[in-house]
mmJSON file of the N, C-alpha and C atoms, coordinates in Angstrom:
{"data_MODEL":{"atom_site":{
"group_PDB":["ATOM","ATOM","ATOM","ATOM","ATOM","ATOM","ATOM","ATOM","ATOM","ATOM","ATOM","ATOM","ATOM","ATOM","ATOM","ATOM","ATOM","ATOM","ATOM","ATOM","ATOM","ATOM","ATOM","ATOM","ATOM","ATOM","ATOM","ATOM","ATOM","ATOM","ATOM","ATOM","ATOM","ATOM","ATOM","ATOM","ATOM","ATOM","ATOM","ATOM","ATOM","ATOM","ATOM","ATOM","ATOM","ATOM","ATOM","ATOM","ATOM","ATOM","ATOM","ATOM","ATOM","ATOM","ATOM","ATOM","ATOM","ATOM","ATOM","ATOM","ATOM","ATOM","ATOM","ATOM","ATOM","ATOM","ATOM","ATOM","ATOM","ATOM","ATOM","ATOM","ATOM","ATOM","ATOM","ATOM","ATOM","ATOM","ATOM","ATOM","ATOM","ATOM","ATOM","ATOM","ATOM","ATOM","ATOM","ATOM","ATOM","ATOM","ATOM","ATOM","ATOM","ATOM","ATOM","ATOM","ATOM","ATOM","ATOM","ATOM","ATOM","ATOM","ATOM","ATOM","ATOM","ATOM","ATOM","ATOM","ATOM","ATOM","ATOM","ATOM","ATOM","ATOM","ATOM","ATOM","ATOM","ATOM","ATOM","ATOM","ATOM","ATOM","ATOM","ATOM","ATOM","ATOM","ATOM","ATOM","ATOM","ATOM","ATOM","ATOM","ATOM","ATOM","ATOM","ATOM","ATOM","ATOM","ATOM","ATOM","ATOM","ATOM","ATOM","ATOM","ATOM","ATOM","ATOM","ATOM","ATOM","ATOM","ATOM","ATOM","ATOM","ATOM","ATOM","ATOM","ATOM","ATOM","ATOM","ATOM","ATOM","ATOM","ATOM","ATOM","ATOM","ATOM","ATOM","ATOM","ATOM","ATOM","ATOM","ATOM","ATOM","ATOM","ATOM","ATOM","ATOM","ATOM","ATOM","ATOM","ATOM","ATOM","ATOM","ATOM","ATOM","ATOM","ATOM","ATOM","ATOM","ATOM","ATOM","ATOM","ATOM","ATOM","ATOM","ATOM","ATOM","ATOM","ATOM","ATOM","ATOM","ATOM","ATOM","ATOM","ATOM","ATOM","ATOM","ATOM","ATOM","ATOM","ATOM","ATOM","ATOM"],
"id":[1,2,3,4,5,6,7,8,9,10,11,12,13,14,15,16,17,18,19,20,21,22,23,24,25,26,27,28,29,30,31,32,33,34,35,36,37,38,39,40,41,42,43,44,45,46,47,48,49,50,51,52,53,54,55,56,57,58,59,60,61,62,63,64,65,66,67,68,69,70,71,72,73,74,75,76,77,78,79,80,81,82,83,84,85,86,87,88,89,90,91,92,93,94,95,96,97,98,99,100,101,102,103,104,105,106,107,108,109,110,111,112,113,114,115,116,117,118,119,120,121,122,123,124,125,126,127,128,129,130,131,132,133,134,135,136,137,138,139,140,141,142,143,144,145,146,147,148,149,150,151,152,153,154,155,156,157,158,159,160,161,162,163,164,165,166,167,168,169,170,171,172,173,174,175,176,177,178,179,180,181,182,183,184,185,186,187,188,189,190,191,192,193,194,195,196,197,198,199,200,201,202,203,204,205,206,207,208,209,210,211,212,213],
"type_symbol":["N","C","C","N","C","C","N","C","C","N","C","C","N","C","C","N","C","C","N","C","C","N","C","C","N","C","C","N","C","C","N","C","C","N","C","C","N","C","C","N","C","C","N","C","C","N","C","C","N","C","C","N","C","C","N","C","C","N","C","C","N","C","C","N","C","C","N","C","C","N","C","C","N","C","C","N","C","C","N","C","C","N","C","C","N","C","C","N","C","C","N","C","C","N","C","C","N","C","C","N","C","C","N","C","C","N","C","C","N","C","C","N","C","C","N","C","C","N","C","C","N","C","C","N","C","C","N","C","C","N","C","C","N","C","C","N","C","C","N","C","C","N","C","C","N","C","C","N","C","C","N","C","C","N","C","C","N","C","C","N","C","C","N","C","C","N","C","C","N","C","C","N","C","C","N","C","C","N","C","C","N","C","C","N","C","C","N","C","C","N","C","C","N","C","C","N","C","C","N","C","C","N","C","C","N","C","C","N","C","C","N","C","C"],
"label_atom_id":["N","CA","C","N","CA","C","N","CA","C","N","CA","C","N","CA","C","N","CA","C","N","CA","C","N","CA","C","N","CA","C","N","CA","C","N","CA","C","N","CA","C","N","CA","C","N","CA","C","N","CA","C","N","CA","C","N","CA","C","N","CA","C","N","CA","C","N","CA","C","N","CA","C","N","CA","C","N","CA","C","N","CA","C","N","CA","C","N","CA","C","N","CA","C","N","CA","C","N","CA","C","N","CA","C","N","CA","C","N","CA","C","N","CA","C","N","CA","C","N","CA","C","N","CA","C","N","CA","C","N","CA","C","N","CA","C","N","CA","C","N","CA","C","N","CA","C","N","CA","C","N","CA","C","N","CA","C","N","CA","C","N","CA","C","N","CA","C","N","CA","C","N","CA","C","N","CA","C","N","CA","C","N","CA","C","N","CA","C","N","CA","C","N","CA","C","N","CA","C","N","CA","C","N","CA","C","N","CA","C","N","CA","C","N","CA","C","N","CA","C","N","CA","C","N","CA","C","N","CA","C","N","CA","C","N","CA","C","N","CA","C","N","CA","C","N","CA","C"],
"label_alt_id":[null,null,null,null,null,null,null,null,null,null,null,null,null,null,null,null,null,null,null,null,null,null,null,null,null,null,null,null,null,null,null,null,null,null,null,null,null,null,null,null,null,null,null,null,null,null,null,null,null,null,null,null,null,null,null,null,null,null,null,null,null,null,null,null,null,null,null,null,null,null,null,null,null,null,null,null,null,null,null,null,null,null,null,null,null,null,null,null,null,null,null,null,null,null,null,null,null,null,null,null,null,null,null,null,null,null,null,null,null,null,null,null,null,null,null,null,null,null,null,null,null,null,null,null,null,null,null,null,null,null,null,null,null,null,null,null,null,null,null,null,null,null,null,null,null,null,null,null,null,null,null,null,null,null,null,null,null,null,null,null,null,null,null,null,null,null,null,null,null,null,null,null,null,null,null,null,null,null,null,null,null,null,null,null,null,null,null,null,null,null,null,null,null,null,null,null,null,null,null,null,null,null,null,null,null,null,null,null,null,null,null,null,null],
"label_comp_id":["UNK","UNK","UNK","UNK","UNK","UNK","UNK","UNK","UNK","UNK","UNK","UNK","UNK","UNK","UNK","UNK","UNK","UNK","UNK","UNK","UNK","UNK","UNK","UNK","UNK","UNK","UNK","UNK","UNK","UNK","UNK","UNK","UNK","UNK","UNK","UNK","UNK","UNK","UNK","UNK","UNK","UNK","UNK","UNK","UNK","UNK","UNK","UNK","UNK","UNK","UNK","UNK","UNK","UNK","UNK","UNK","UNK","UNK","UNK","UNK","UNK","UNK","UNK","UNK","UNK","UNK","UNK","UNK","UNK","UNK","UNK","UNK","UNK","UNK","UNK","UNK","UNK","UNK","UNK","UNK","UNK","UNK","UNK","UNK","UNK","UNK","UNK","UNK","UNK","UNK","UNK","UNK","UNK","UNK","UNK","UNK","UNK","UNK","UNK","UNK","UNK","UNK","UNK","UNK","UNK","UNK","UNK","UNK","UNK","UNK","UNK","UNK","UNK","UNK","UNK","UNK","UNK","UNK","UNK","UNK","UNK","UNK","UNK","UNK","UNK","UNK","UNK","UNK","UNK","UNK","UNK","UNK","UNK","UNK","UNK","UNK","UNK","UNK","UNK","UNK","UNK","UNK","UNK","UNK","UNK","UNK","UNK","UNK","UNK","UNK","UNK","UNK","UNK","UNK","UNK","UNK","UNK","UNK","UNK","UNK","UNK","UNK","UNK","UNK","UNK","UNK","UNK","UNK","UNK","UNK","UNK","UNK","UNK","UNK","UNK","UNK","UNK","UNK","UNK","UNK","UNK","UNK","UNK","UNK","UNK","UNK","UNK","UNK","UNK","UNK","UNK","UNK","UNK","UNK","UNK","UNK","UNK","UNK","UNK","UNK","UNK","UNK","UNK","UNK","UNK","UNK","UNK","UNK","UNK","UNK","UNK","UNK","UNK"],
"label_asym_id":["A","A","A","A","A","A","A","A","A","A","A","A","A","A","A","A","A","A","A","A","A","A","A","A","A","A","A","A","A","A","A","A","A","A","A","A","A","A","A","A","A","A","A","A","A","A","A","A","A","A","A","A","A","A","A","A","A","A","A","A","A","A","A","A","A","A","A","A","A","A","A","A","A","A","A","A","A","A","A","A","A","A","A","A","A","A","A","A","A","A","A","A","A","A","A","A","A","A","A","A","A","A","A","A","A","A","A","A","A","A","A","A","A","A","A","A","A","A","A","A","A","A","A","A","A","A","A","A","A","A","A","A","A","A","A","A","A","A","A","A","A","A","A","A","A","A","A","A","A","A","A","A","A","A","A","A","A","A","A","A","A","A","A","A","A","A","A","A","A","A","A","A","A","A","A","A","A","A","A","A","A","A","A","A","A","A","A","A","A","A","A","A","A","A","A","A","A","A","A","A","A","A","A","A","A","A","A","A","A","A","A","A","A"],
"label_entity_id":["1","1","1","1","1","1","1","1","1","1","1","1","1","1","1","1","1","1","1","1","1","1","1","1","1","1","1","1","1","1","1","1","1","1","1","1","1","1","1","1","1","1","1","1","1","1","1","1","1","1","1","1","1","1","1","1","1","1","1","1","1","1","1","1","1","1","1","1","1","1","1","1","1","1","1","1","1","1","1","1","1","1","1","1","1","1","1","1","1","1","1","1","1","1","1","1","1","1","1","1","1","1","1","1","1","1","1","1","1","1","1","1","1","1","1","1","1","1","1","1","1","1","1","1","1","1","1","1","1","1","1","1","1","1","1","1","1","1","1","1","1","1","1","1","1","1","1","1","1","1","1","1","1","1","1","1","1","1","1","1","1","1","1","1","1","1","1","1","1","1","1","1","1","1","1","1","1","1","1","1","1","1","1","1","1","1","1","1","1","1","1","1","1","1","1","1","1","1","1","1","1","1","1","1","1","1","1","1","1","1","1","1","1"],
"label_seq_id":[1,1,1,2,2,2,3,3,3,4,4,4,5,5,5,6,6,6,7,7,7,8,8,8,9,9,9,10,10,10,11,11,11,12,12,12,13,13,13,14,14,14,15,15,15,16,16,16,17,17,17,18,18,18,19,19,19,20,20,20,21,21,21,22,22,22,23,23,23,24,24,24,25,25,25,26,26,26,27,27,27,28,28,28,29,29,29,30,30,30,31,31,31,32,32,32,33,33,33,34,34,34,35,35,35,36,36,36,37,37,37,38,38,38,39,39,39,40,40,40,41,41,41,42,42,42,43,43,43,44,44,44,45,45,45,46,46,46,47,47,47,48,48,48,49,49,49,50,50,50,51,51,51,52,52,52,53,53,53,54,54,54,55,55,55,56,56,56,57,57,57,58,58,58,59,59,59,60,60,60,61,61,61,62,62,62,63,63,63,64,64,64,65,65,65,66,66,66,67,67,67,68,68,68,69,69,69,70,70,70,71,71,71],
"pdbx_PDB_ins_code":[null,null,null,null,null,null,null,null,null,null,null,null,null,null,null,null,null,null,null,null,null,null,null,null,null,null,null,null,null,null,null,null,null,null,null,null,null,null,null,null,null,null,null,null,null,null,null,null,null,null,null,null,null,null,null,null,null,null,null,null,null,null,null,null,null,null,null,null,null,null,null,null,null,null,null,null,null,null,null,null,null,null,null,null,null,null,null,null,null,null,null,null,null,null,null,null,null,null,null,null,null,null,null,null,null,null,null,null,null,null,null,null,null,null,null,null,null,null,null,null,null,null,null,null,null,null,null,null,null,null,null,null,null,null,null,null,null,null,null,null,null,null,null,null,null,null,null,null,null,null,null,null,null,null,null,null,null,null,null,null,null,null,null,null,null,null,null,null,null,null,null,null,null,null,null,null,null,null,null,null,null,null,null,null,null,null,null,null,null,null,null,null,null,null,null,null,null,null,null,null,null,null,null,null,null,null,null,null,null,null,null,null,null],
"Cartn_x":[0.854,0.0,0.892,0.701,1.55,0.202,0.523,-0.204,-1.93,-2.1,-3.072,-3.788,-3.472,-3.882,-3.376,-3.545,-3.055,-2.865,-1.578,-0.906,-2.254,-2.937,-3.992,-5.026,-5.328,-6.583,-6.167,-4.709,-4.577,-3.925,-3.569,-2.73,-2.926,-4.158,-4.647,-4.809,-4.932,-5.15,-3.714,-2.474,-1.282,-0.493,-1.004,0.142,-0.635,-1.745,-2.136,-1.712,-1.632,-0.938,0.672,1.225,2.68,2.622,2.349,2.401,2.156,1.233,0.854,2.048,2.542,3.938,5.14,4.846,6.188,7.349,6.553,7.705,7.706,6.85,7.083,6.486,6.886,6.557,5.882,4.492,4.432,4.494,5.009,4.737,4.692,3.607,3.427,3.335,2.338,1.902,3.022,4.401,5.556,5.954,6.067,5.895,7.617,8.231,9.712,9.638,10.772,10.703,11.674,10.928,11.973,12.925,13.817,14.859,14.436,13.123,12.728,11.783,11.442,10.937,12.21,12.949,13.945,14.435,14.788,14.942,14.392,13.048,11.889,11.776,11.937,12.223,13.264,14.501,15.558,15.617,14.886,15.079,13.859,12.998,12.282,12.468,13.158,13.774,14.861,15.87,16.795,16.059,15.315,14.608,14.569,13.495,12.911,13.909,14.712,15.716,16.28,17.041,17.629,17.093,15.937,14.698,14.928,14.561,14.582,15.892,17.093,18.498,18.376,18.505,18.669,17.818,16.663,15.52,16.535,16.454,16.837,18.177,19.605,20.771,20.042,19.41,19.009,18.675,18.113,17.057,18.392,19.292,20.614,21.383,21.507,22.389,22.221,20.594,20.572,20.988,19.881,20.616,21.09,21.939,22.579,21.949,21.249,20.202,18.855,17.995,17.12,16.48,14.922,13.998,13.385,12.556,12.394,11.966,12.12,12.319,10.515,10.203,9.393,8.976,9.421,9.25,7.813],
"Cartn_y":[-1.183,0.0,1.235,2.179,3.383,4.446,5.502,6.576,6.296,5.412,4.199,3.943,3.981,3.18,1.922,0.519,-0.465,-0.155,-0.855,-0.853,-1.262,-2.496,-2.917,-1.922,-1.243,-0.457,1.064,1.498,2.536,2.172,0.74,0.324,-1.251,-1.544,-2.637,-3.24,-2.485,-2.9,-2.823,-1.818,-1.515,-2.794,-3.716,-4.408,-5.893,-5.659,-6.93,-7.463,-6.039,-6.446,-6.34,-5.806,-5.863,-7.441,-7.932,-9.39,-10.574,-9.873,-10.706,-10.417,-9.722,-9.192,-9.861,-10.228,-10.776,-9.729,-8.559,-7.58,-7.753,-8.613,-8.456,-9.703,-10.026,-11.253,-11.119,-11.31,-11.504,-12.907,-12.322,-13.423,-13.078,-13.811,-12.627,-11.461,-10.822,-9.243,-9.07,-9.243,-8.324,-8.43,-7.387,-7.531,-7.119,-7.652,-7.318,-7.598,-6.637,-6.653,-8.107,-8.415,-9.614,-8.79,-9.822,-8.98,-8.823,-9.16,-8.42,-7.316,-7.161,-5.59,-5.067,-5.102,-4.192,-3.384,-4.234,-4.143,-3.129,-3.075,-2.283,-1.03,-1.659,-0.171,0.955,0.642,1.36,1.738,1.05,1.048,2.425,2.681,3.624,4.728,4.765,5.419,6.031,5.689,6.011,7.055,6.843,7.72,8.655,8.521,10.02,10.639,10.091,11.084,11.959,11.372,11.774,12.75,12.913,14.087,14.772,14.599,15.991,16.725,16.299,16.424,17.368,16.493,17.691,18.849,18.6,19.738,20.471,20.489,21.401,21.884,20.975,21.882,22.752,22.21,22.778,24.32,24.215,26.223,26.839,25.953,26.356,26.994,26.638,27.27,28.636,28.474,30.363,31.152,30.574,31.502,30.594,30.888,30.2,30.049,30.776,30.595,31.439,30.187,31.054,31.13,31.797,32.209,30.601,30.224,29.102,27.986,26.626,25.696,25.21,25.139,24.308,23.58,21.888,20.673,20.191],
"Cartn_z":[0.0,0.0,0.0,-0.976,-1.254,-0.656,-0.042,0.34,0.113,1.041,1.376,0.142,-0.845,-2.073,-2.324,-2.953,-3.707,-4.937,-5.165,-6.862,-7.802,-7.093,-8.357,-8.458,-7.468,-7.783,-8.576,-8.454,-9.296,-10.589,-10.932,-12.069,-12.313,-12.023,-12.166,-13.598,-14.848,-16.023,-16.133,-16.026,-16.684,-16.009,-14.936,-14.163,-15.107,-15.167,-15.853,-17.41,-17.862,-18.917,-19.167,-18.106,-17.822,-17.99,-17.02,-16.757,-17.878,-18.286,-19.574,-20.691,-21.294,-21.624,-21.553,-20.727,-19.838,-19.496,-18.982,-18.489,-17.017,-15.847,-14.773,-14.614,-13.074,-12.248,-10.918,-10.268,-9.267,-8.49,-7.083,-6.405,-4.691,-4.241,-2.918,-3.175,-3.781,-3.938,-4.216,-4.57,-4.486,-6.303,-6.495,-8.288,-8.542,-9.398,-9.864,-11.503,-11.91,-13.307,-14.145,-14.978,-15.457,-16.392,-17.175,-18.013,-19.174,-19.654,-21.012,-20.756,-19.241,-18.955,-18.511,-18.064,-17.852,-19.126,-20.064,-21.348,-22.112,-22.578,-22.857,-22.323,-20.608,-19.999,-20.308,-20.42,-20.569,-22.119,-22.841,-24.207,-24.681,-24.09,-24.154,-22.941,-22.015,-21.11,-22.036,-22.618,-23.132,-24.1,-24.976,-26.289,-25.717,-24.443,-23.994,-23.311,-22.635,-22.034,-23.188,-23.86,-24.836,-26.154,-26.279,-26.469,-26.255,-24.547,-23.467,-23.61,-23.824,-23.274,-25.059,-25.671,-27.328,-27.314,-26.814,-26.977,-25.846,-24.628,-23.397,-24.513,-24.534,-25.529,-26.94,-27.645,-28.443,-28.294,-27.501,-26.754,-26.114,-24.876,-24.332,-25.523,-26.633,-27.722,-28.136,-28.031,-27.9,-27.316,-25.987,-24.949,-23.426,-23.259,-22.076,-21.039,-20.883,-19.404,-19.244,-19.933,-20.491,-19.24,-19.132,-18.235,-17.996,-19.305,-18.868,-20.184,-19.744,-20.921,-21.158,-22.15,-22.584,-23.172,-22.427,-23.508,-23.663],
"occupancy":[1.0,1.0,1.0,1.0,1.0,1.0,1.0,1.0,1.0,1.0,1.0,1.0,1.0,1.0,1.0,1.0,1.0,1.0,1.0,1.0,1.0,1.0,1.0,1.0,1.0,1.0,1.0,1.0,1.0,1.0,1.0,1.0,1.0,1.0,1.0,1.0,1.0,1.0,1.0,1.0,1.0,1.0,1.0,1.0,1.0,1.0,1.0,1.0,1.0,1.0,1.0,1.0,1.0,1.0,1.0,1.0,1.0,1.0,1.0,1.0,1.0,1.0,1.0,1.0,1.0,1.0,1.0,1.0,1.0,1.0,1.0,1.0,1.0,1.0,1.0,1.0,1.0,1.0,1.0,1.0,1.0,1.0,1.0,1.0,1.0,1.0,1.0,1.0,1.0,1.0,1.0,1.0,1.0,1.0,1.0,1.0,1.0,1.0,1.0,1.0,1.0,1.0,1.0,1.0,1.0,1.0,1.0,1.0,1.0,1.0,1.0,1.0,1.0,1.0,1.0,1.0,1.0,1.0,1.0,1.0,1.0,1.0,1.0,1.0,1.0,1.0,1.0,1.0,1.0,1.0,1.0,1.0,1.0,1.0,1.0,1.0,1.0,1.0,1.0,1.0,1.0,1.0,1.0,1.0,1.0,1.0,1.0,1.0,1.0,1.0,1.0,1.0,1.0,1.0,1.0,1.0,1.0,1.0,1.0,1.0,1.0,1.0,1.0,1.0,1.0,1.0,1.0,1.0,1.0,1.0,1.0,1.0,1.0,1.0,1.0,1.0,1.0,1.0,1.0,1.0,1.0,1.0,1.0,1.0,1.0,1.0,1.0,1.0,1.0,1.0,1.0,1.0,1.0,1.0,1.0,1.0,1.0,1.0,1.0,1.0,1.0,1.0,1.0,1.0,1.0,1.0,1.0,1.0,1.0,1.0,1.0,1.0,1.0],
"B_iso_or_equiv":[0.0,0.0,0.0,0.0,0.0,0.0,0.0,0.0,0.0,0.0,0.0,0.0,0.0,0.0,0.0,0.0,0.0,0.0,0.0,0.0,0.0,0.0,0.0,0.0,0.0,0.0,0.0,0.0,0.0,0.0,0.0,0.0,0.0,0.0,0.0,0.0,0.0,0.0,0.0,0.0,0.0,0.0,0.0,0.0,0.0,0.0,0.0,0.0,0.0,0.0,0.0,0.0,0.0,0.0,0.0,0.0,0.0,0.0,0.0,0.0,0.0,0.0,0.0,0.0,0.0,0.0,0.0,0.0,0.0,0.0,0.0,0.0,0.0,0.0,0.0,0.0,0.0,0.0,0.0,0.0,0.0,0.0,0.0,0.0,0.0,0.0,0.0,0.0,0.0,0.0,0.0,0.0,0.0,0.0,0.0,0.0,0.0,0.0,0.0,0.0,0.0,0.0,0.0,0.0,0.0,0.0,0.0,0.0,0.0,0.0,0.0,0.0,0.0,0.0,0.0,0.0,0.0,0.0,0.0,0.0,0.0,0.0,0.0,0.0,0.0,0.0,0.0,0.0,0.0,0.0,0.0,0.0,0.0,0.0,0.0,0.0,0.0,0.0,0.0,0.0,0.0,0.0,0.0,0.0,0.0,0.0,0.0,0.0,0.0,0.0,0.0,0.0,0.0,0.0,0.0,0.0,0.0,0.0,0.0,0.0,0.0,0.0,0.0,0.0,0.0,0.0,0.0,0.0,0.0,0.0,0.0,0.0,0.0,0.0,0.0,0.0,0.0,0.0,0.0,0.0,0.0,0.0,0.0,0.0,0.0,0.0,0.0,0.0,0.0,0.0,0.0,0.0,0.0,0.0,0.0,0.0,0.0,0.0,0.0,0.0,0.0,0.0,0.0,0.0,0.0,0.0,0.0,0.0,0.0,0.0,0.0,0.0,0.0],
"pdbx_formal_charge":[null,null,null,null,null,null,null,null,null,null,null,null,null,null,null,null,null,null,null,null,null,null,null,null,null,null,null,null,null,null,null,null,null,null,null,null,null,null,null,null,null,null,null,null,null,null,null,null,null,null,null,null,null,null,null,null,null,null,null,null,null,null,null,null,null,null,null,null,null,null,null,null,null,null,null,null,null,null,null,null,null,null,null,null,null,null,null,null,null,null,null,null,null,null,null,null,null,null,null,null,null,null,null,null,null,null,null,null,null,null,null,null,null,null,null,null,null,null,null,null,null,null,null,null,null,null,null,null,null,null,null,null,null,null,null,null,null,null,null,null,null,null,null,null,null,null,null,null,null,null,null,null,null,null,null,null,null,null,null,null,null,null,null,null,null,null,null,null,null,null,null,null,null,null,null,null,null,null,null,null,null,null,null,null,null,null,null,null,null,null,null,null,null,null,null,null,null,null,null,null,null,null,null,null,null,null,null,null,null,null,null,null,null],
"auth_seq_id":[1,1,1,2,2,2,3,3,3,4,4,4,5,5,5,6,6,6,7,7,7,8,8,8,9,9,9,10,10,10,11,11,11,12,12,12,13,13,13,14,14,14,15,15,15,16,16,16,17,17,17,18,18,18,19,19,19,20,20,20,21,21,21,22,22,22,23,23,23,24,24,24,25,25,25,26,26,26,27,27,27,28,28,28,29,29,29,30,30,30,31,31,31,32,32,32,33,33,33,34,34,34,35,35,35,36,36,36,37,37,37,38,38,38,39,39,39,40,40,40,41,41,41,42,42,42,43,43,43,44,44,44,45,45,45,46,46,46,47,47,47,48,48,48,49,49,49,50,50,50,51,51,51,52,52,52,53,53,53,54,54,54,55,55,55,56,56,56,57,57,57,58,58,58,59,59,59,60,60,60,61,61,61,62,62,62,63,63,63,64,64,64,65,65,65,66,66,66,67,67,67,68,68,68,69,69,69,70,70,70,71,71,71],
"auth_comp_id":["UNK","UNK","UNK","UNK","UNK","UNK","UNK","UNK","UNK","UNK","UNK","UNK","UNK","UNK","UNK","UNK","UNK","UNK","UNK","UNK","UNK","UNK","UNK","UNK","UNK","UNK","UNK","UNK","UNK","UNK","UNK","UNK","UNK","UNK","UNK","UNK","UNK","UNK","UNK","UNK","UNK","UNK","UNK","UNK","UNK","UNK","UNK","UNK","UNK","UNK","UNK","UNK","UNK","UNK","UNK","UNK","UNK","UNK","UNK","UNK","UNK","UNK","UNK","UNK","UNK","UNK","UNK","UNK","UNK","UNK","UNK","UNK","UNK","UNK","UNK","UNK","UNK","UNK","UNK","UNK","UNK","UNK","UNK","UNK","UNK","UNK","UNK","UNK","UNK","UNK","UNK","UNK","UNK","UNK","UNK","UNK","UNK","UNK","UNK","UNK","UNK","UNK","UNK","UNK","UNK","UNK","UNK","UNK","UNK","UNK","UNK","UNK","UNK","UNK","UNK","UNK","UNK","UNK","UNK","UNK","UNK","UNK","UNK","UNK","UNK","UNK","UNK","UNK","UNK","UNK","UNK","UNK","UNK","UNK","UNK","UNK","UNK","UNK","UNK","UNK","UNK","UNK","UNK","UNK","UNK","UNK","UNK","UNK","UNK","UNK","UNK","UNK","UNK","UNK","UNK","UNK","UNK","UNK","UNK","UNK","UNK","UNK","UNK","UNK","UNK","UNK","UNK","UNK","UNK","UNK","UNK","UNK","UNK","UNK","UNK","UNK","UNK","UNK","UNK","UNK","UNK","UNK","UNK","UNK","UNK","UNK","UNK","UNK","UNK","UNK","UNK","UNK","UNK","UNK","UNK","UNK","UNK","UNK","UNK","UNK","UNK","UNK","UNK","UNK","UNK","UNK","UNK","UNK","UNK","UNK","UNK","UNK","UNK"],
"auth_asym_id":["A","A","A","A","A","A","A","A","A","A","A","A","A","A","A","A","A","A","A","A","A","A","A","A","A","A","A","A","A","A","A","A","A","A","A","A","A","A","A","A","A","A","A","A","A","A","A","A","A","A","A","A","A","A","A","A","A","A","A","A","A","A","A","A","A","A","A","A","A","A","A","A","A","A","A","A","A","A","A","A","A","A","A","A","A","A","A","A","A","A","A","A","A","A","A","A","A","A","A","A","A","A","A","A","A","A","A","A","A","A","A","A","A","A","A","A","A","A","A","A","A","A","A","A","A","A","A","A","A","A","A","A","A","A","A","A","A","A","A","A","A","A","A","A","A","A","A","A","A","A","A","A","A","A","A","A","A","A","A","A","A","A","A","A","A","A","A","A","A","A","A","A","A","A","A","A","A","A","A","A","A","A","A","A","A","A","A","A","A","A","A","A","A","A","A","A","A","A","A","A","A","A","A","A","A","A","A","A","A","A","A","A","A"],
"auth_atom_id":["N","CA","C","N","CA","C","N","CA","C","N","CA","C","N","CA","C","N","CA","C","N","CA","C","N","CA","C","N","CA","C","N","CA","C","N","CA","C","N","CA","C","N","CA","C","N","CA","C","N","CA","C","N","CA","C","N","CA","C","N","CA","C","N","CA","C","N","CA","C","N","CA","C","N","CA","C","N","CA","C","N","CA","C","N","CA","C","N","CA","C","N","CA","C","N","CA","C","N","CA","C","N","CA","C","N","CA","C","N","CA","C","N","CA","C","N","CA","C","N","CA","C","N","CA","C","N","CA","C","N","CA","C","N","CA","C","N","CA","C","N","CA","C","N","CA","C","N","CA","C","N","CA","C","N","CA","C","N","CA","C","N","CA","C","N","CA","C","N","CA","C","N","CA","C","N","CA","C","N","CA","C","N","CA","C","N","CA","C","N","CA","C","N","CA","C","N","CA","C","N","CA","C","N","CA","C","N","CA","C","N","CA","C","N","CA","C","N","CA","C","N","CA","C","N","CA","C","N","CA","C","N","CA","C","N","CA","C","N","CA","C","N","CA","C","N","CA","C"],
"pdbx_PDB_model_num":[1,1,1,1,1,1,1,1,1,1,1,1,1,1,1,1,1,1,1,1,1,1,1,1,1,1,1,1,1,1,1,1,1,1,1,1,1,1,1,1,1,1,1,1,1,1,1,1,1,1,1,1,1,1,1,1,1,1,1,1,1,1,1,1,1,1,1,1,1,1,1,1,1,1,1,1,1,1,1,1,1,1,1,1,1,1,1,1,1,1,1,1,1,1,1,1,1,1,1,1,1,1,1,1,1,1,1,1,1,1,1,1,1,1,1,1,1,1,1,1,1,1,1,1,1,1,1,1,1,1,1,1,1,1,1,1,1,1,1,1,1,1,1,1,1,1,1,1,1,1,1,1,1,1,1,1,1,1,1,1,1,1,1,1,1,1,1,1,1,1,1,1,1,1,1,1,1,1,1,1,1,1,1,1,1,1,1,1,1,1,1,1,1,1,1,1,1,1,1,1,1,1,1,1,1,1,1,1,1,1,1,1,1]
}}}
């Protein structure tokens, strides 16, 4: 229980089909990622970081410190 909610009742469809996926494993309520969700994860983790990071240098090239960024 996170800030007295359950994982299934706020992510109950997204964990069901995690699972079905084969990006995660439960056992005893305790859910861990297998290595083809880890995978997936970082592999679309990586994209978006790397977005953010060109867009943010991109605007930085103008001006060095701007007021403020908007991705």
């Amino acid at each position: 229980m996170f800030f007295g909610e359950t994982l299934t009742k706020n992510f109950g469809f997204e964990l069901w089909l995690a699972k079905r996926l084969g990006f995660i494993i439960e056992q005893n309520g305790v859910y861990a990622m297998t290595l083809k969700g880890a995978f997936y994860y970082h592999y679309y983790e990586k994209y978006y970081t790397l977005s953010y990071i060109d867009k943010m240098w991109g605007i930085m090239r103008e001006e060095a410190f701007p007021e403020y960024i908007l991705l």
